[in-house]
C-alpha positions in Angstrom: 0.0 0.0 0.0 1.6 3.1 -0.7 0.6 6.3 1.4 0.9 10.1 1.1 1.8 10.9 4.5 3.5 14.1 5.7 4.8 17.2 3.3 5.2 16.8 -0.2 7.1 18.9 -2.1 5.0 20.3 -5.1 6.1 23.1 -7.5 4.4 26.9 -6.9 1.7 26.7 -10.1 0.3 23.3 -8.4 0.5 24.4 -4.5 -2.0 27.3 -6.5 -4.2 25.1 -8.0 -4.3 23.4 -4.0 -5.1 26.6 -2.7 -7.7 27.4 -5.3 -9.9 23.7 -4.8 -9.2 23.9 -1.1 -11.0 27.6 -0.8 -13.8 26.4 -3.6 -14.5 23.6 -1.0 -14.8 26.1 1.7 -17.9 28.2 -0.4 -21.6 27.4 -0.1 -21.8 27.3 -4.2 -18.2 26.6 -5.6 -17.2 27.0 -9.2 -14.9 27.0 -11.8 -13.1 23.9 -13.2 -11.0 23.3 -11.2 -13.2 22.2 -8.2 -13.8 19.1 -10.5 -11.5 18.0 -8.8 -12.8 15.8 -5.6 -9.3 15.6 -3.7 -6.6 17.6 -3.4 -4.3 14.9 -4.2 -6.2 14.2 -7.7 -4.0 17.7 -9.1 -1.0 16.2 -8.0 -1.2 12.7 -9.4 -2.2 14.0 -12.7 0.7 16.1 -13.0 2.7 13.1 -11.9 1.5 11.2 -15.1 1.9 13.9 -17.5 5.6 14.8 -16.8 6.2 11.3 -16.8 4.5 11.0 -20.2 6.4 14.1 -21.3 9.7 13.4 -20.3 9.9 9.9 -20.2 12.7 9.7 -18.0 13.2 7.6 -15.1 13.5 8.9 -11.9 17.3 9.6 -9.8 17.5 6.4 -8.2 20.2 8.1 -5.8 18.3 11.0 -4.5 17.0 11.2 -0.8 14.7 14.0 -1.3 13.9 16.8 -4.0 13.5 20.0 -3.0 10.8 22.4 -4.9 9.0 25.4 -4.2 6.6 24.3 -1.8 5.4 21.5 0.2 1.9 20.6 1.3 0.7 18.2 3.9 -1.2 15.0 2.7 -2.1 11.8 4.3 -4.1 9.7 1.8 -3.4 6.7 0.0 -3.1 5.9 -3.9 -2.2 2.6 -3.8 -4.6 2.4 -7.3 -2.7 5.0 -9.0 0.6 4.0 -7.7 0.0 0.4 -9.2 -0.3 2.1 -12.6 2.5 4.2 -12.5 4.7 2.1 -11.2 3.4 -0.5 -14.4 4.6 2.2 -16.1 7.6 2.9 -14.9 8.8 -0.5 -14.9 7.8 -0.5 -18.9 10.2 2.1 -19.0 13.4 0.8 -17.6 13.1 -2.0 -19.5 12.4 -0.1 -22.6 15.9 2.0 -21.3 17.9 -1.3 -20.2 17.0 -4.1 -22.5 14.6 -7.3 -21.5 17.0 -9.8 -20.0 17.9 -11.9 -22.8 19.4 -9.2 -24.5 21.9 -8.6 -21.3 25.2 -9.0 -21.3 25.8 -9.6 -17.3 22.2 -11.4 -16.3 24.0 -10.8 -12.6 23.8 -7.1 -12.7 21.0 -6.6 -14.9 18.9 -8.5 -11.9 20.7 -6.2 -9.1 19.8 -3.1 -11.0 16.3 -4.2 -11.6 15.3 -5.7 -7.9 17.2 -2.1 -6.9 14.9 0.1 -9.3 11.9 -2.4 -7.6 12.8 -2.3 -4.6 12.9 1.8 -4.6 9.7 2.5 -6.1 7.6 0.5 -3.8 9.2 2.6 -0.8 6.8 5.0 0.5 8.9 7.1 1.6 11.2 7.3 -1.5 7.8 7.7 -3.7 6.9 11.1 -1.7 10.4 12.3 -1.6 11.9 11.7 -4.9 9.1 10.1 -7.7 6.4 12.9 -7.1 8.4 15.4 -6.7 10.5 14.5 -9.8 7.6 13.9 -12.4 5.7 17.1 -10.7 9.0 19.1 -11.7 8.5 17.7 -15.5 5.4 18.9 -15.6 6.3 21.9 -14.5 9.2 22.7 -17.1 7.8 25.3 -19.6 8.6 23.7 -23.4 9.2 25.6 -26.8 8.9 29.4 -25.2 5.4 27.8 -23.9 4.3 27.9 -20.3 4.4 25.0 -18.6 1.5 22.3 -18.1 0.9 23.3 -14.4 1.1 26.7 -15.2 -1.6 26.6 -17.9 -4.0 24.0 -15.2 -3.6 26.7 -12.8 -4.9 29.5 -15.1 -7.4 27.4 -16.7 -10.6 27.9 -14.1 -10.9 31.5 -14.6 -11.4 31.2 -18.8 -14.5 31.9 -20.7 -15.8 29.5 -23.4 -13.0 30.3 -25.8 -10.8 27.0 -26.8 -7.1 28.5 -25.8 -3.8 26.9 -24.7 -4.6 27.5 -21.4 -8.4 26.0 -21.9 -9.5 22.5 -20.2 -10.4 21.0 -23.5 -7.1 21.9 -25.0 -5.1 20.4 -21.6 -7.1 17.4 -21.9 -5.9 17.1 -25.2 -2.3 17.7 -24.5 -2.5 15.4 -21.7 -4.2 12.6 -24.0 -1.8 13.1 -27.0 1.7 12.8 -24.3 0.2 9.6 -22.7 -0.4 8.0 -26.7 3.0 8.8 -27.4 4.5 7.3 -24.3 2.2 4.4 -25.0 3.5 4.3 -28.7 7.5 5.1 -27.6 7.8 2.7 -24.2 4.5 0.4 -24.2 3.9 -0.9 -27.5 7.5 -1.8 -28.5 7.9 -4.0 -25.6 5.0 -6.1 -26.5 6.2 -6.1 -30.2 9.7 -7.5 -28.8 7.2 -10.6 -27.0 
């Protein structure tokens, strides 16, 4: 099971989006968009997906902590997401080290892999270094363009036009980063079956 517990370090345009759901939930009759969201956490894991889609990088396996902006205080648990994302991220190293019977050394290619296992199922190493990593990704603004957080953040106070910084259009963007991580990481591994 993993758990959420204690601060989290989050980048400044999501700790906004926090503060903006959190006083929604506070009115009588909330609104905008971004009070579709039903937990605080919900911000933060979808962030977590998109830079991983993005950058498709694996996270430092030597880090103890990374430090961002700002931390907020959670205690829930996403073991359901965490299952996914850790399906994903094991897809990945194997798409970045080989499958086994293309290893050289089967010795170390085990070590590595019951190491890279063996960290992402830690708790404490998943709210220290994973979230924090992928939540920087998605935070890194791309081709002069404002980054993904950025644009959630400003996207509850638009009118009906269809903009970058629009729902629709981040829905979208988010949609077309996960194909092509399922097309780059997913799909080749079950072509090399």
């Amino acid at each position: 099971m993993i758990r959420i517990k204690g601060n989290l370090q989050i980048p400044e345009n999501l700790y906004q989006i926090i503060n903006i759901i959190s006083e929604e939930q506070k009115k009588h009759e909330p609104h905008g968009y971004l009070i579709g969201f039903e937990r605080l956490i919900d911000p933060v894991l979808i962030g977590t997906l998109f830079g991983l889609y993005k950058s498709q990088e694996l996270p430092p396996i030597n880090k103890e902590e990374i430090s961002l902006q700002k931390s907020y205080e959670f205690n829930v648990e996403i073991s359901s997401f965490a299952n996914i994302f850790n399906h994903f991220l094991f897809c990945l190293w194997v798409k970045k080290k080989g499958l086994p019977d293309k290893s050289k050394d089967i010795v170390k290619y085990r070590e590595e892999l019951y190491s890279f296992i063996s960290k992402i199922l830690d708790p404490d190493y998943y709210r220290s270094v994973v979230i924090p990593f992928y939540l920087n990704k998605a935070d890194e603004s791309e081709s002069n363009e404002t980054s993904f957080l950025y644009r959630l953040w400003n996207s509850d106070n638009l009118g009906l036009e269809l903009q970058r910084y629009s729902p629709e259009y981040l829905a979208l963007e988010f949609n077309s980063a996960q194909n092509d991580f399922i097309e780059d990481v997913i799909l080749p591994l079950q072509k090399e079956k």
